[in-house]
PDB file of N, CA, C, O and CB in Angstrom:
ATOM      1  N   UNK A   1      99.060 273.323   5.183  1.00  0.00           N
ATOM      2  CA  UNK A   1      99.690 274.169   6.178  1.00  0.00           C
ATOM      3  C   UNK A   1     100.793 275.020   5.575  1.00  0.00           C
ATOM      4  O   UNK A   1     100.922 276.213   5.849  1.00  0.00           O
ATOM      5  CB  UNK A   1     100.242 273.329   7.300  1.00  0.00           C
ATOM      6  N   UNK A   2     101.736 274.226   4.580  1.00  0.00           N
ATOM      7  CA  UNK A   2     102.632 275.459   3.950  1.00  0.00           C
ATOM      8  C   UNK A   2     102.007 276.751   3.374  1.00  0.00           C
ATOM      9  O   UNK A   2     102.563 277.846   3.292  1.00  0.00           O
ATOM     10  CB  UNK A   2     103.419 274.930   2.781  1.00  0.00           C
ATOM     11  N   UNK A   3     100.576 276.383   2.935  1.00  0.00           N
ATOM     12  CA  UNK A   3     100.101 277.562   1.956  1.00  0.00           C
ATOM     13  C   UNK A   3     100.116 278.914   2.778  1.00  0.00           C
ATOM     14  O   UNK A   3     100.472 280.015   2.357  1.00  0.00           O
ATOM     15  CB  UNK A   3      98.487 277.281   1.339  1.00  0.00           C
ATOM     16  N   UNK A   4      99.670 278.608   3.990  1.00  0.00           N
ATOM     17  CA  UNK A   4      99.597 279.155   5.277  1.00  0.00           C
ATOM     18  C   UNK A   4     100.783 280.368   5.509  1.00  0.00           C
ATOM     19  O   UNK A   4     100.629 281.569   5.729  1.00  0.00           O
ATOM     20  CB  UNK A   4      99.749 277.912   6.312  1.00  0.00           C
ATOM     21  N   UNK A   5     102.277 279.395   5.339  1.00  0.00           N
ATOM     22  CA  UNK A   5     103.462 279.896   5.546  1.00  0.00           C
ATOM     23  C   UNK A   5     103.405 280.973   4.710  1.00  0.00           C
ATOM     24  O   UNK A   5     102.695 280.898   3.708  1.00  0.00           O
ATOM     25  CB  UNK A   5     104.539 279.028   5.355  1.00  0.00           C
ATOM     26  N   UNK A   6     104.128 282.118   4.984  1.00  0.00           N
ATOM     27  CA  UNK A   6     104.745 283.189   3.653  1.00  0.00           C
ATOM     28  C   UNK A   6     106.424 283.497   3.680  1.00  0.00           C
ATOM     29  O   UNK A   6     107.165 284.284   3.093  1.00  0.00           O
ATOM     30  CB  UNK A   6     103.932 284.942   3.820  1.00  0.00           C
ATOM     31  N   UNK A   7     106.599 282.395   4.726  1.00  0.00           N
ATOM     32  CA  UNK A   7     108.275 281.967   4.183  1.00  0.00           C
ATOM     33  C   UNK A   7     108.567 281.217   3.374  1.00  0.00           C
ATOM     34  O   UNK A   7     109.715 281.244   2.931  1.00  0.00           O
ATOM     35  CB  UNK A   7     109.104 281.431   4.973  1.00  0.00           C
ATOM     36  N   UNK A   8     107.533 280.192   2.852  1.00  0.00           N
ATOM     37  CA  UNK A   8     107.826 279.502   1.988  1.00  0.00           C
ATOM     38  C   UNK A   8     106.983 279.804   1.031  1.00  0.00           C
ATOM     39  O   UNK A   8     105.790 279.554   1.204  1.00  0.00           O
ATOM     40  CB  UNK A   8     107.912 278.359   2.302  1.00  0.00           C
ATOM     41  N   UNK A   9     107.443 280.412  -0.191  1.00  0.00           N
ATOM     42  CA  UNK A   9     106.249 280.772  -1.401  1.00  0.00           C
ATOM     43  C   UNK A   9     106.444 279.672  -2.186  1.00  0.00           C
ATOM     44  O   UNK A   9     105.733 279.674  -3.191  1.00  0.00           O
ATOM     45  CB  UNK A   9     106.407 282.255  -2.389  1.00  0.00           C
ATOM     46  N   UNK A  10     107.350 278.501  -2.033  1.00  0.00           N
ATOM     47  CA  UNK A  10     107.069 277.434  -2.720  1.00  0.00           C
ATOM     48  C   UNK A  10     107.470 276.577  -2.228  1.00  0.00           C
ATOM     49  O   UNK A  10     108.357 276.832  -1.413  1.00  0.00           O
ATOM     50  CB  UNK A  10     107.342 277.371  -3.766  1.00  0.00           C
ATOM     51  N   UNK A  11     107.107 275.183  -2.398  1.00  0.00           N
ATOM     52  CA  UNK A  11     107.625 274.070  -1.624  1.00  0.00           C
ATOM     53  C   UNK A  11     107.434 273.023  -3.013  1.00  0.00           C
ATOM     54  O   UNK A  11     106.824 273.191  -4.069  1.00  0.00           O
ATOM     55  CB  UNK A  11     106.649 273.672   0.006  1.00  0.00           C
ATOM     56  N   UNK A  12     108.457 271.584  -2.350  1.00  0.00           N
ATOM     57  CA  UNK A  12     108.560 270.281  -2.694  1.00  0.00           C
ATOM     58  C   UNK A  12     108.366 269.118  -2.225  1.00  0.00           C
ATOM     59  O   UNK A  12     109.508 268.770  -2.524  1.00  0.00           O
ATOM     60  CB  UNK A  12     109.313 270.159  -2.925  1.00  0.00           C
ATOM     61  N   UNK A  13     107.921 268.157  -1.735  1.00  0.00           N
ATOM     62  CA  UNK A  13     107.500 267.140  -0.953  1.00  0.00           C
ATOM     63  C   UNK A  13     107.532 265.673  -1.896  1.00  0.00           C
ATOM     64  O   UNK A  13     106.561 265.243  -2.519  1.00  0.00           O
ATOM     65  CB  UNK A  13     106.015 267.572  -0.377  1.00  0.00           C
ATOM     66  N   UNK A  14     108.748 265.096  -1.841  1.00  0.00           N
ATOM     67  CA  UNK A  14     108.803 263.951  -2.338  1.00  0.00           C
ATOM     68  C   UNK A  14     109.194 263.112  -1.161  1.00  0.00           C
ATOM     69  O   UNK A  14     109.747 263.668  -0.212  1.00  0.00           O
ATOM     70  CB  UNK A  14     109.652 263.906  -3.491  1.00  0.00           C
ATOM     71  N   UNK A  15     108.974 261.916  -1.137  1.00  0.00           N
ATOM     72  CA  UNK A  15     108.881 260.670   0.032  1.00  0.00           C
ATOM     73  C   UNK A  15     108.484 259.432  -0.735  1.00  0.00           C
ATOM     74  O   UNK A  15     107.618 259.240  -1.588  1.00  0.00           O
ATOM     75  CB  UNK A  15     107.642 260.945   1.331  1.00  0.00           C
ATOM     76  N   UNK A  16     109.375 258.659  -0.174  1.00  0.00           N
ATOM     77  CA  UNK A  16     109.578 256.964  -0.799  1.00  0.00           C
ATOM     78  C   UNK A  16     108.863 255.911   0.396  1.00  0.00           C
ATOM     79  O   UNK A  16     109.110 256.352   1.519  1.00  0.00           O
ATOM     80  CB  UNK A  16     111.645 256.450  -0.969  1.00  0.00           C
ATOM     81  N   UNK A  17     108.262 254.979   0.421  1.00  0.00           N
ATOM     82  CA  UNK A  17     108.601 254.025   1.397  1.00  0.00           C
ATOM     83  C   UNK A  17     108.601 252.821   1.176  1.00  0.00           C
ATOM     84  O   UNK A  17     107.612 252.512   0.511  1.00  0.00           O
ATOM     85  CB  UNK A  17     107.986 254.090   2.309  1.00  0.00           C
ATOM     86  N   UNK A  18     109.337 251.862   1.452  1.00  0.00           N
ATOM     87  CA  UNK A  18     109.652 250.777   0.663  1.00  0.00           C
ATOM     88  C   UNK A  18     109.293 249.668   1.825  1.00  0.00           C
ATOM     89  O   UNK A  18     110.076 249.561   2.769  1.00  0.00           O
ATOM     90  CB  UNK A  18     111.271 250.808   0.017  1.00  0.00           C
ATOM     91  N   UNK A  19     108.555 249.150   1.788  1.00  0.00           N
ATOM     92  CA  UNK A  19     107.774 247.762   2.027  1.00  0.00           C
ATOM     93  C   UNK A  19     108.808 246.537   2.555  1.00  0.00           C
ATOM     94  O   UNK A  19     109.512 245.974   1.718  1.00  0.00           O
ATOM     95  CB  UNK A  19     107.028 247.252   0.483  1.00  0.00           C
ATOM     96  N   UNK A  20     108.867 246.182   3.848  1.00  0.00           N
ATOM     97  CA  UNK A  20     109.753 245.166   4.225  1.00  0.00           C
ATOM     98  C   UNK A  20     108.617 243.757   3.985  1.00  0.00           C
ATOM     99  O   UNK A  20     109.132 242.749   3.501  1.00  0.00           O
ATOM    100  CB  UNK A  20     110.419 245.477   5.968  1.00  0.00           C
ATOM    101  N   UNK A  21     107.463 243.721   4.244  1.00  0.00           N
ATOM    102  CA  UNK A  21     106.569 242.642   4.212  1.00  0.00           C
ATOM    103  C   UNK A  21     106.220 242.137   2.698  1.00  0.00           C
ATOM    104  O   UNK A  21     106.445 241.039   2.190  1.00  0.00           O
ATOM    105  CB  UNK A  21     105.309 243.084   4.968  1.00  0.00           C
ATOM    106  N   UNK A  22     105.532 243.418   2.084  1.00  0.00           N
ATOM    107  CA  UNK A  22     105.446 243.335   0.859  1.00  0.00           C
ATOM    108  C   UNK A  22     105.821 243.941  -0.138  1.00  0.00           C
ATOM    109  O   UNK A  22     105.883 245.168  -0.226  1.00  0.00           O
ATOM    110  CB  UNK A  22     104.715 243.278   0.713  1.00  0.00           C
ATOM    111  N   UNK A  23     106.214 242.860  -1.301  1.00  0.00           N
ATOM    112  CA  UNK A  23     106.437 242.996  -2.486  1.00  0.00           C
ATOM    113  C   UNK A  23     106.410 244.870  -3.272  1.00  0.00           C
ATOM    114  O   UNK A  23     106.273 245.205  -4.448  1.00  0.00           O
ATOM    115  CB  UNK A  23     105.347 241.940  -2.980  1.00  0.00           C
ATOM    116  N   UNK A  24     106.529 245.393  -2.503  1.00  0.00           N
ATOM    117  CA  UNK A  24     105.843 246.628  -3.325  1.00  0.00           C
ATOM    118  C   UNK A  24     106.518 248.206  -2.729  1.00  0.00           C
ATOM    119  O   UNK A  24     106.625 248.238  -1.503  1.00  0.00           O
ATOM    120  CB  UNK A  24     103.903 246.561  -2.998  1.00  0.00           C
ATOM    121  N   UNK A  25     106.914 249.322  -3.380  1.00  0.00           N
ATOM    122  CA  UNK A  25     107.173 250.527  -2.935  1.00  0.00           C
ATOM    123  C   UNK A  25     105.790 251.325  -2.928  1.00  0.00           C
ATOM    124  O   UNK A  25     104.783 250.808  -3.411  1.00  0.00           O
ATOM    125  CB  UNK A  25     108.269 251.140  -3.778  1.00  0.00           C
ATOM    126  N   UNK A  26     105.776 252.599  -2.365  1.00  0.00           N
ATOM    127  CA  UNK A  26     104.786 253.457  -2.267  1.00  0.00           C
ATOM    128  C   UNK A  26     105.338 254.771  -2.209  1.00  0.00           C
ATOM    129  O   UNK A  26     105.618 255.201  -1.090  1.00  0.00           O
ATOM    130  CB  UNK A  26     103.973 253.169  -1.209  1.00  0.00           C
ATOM    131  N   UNK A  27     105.605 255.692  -3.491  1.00  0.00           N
ATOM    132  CA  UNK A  27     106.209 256.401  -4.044  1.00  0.00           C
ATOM    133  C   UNK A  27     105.093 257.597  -4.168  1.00  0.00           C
ATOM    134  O   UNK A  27     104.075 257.330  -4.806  1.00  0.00           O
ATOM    135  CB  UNK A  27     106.821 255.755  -5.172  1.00  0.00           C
ATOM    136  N   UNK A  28     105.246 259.011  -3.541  1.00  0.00           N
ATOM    137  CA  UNK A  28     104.564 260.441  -3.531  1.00  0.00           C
ATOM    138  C   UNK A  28     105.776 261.478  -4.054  1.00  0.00           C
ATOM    139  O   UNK A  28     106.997 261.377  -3.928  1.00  0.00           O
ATOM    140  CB  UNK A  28     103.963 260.894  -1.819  1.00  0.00           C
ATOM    141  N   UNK A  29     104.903 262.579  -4.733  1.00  0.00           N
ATOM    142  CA  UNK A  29     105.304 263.650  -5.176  1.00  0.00           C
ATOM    143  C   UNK A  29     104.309 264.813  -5.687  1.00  0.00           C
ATOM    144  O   UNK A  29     103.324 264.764  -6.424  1.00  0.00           O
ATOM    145  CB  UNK A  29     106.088 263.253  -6.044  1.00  0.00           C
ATOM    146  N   UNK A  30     105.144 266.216  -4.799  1.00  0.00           N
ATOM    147  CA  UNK A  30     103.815 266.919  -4.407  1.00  0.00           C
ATOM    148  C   UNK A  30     104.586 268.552  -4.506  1.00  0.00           C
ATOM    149  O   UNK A  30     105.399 268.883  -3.642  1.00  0.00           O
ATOM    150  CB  UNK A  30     103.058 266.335  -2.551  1.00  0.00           C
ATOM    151  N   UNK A  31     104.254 269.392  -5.537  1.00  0.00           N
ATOM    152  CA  UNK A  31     104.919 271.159  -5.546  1.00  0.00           C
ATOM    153  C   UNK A  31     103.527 271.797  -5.404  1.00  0.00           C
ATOM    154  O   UNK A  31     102.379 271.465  -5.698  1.00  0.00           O
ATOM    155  CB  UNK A  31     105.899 271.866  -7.308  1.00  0.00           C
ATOM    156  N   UNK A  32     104.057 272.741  -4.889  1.00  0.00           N
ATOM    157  CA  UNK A  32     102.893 273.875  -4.674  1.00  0.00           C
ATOM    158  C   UNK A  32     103.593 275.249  -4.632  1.00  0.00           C
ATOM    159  O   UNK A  32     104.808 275.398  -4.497  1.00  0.00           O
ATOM    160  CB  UNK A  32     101.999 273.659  -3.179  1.00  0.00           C
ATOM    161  N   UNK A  33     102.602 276.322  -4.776  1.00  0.00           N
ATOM    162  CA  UNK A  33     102.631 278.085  -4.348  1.00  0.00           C
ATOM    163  C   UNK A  33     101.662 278.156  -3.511  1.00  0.00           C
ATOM    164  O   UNK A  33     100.659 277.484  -3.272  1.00  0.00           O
ATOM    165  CB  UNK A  33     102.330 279.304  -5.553  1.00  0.00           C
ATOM    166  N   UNK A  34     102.221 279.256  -3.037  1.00  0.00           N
ATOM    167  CA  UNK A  34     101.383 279.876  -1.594  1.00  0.00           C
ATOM    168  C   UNK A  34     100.403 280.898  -2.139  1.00  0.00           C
ATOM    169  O   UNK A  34      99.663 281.513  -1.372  1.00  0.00           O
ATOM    170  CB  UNK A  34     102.492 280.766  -0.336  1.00  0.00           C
TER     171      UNK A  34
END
């Protein structure tokens, strides 16, 4: 959907989520151009 945008000619998308049950994080990272 950003590519879409032409306010954003570039973007960043990093996001963590850290696991209360289990043992474990689940770590993303994501740049792009439009």
């Amino acid at each position: 959907r950003l590519k879409a945008h032409e306010n954003f000619p570039s973007y960043t998308v990093e996001a963590e989520n850290h696991e209360s049950i289990h043992n474990h994080s689940a770590y993303a990272y994501v740049e792009g151009d439009s």
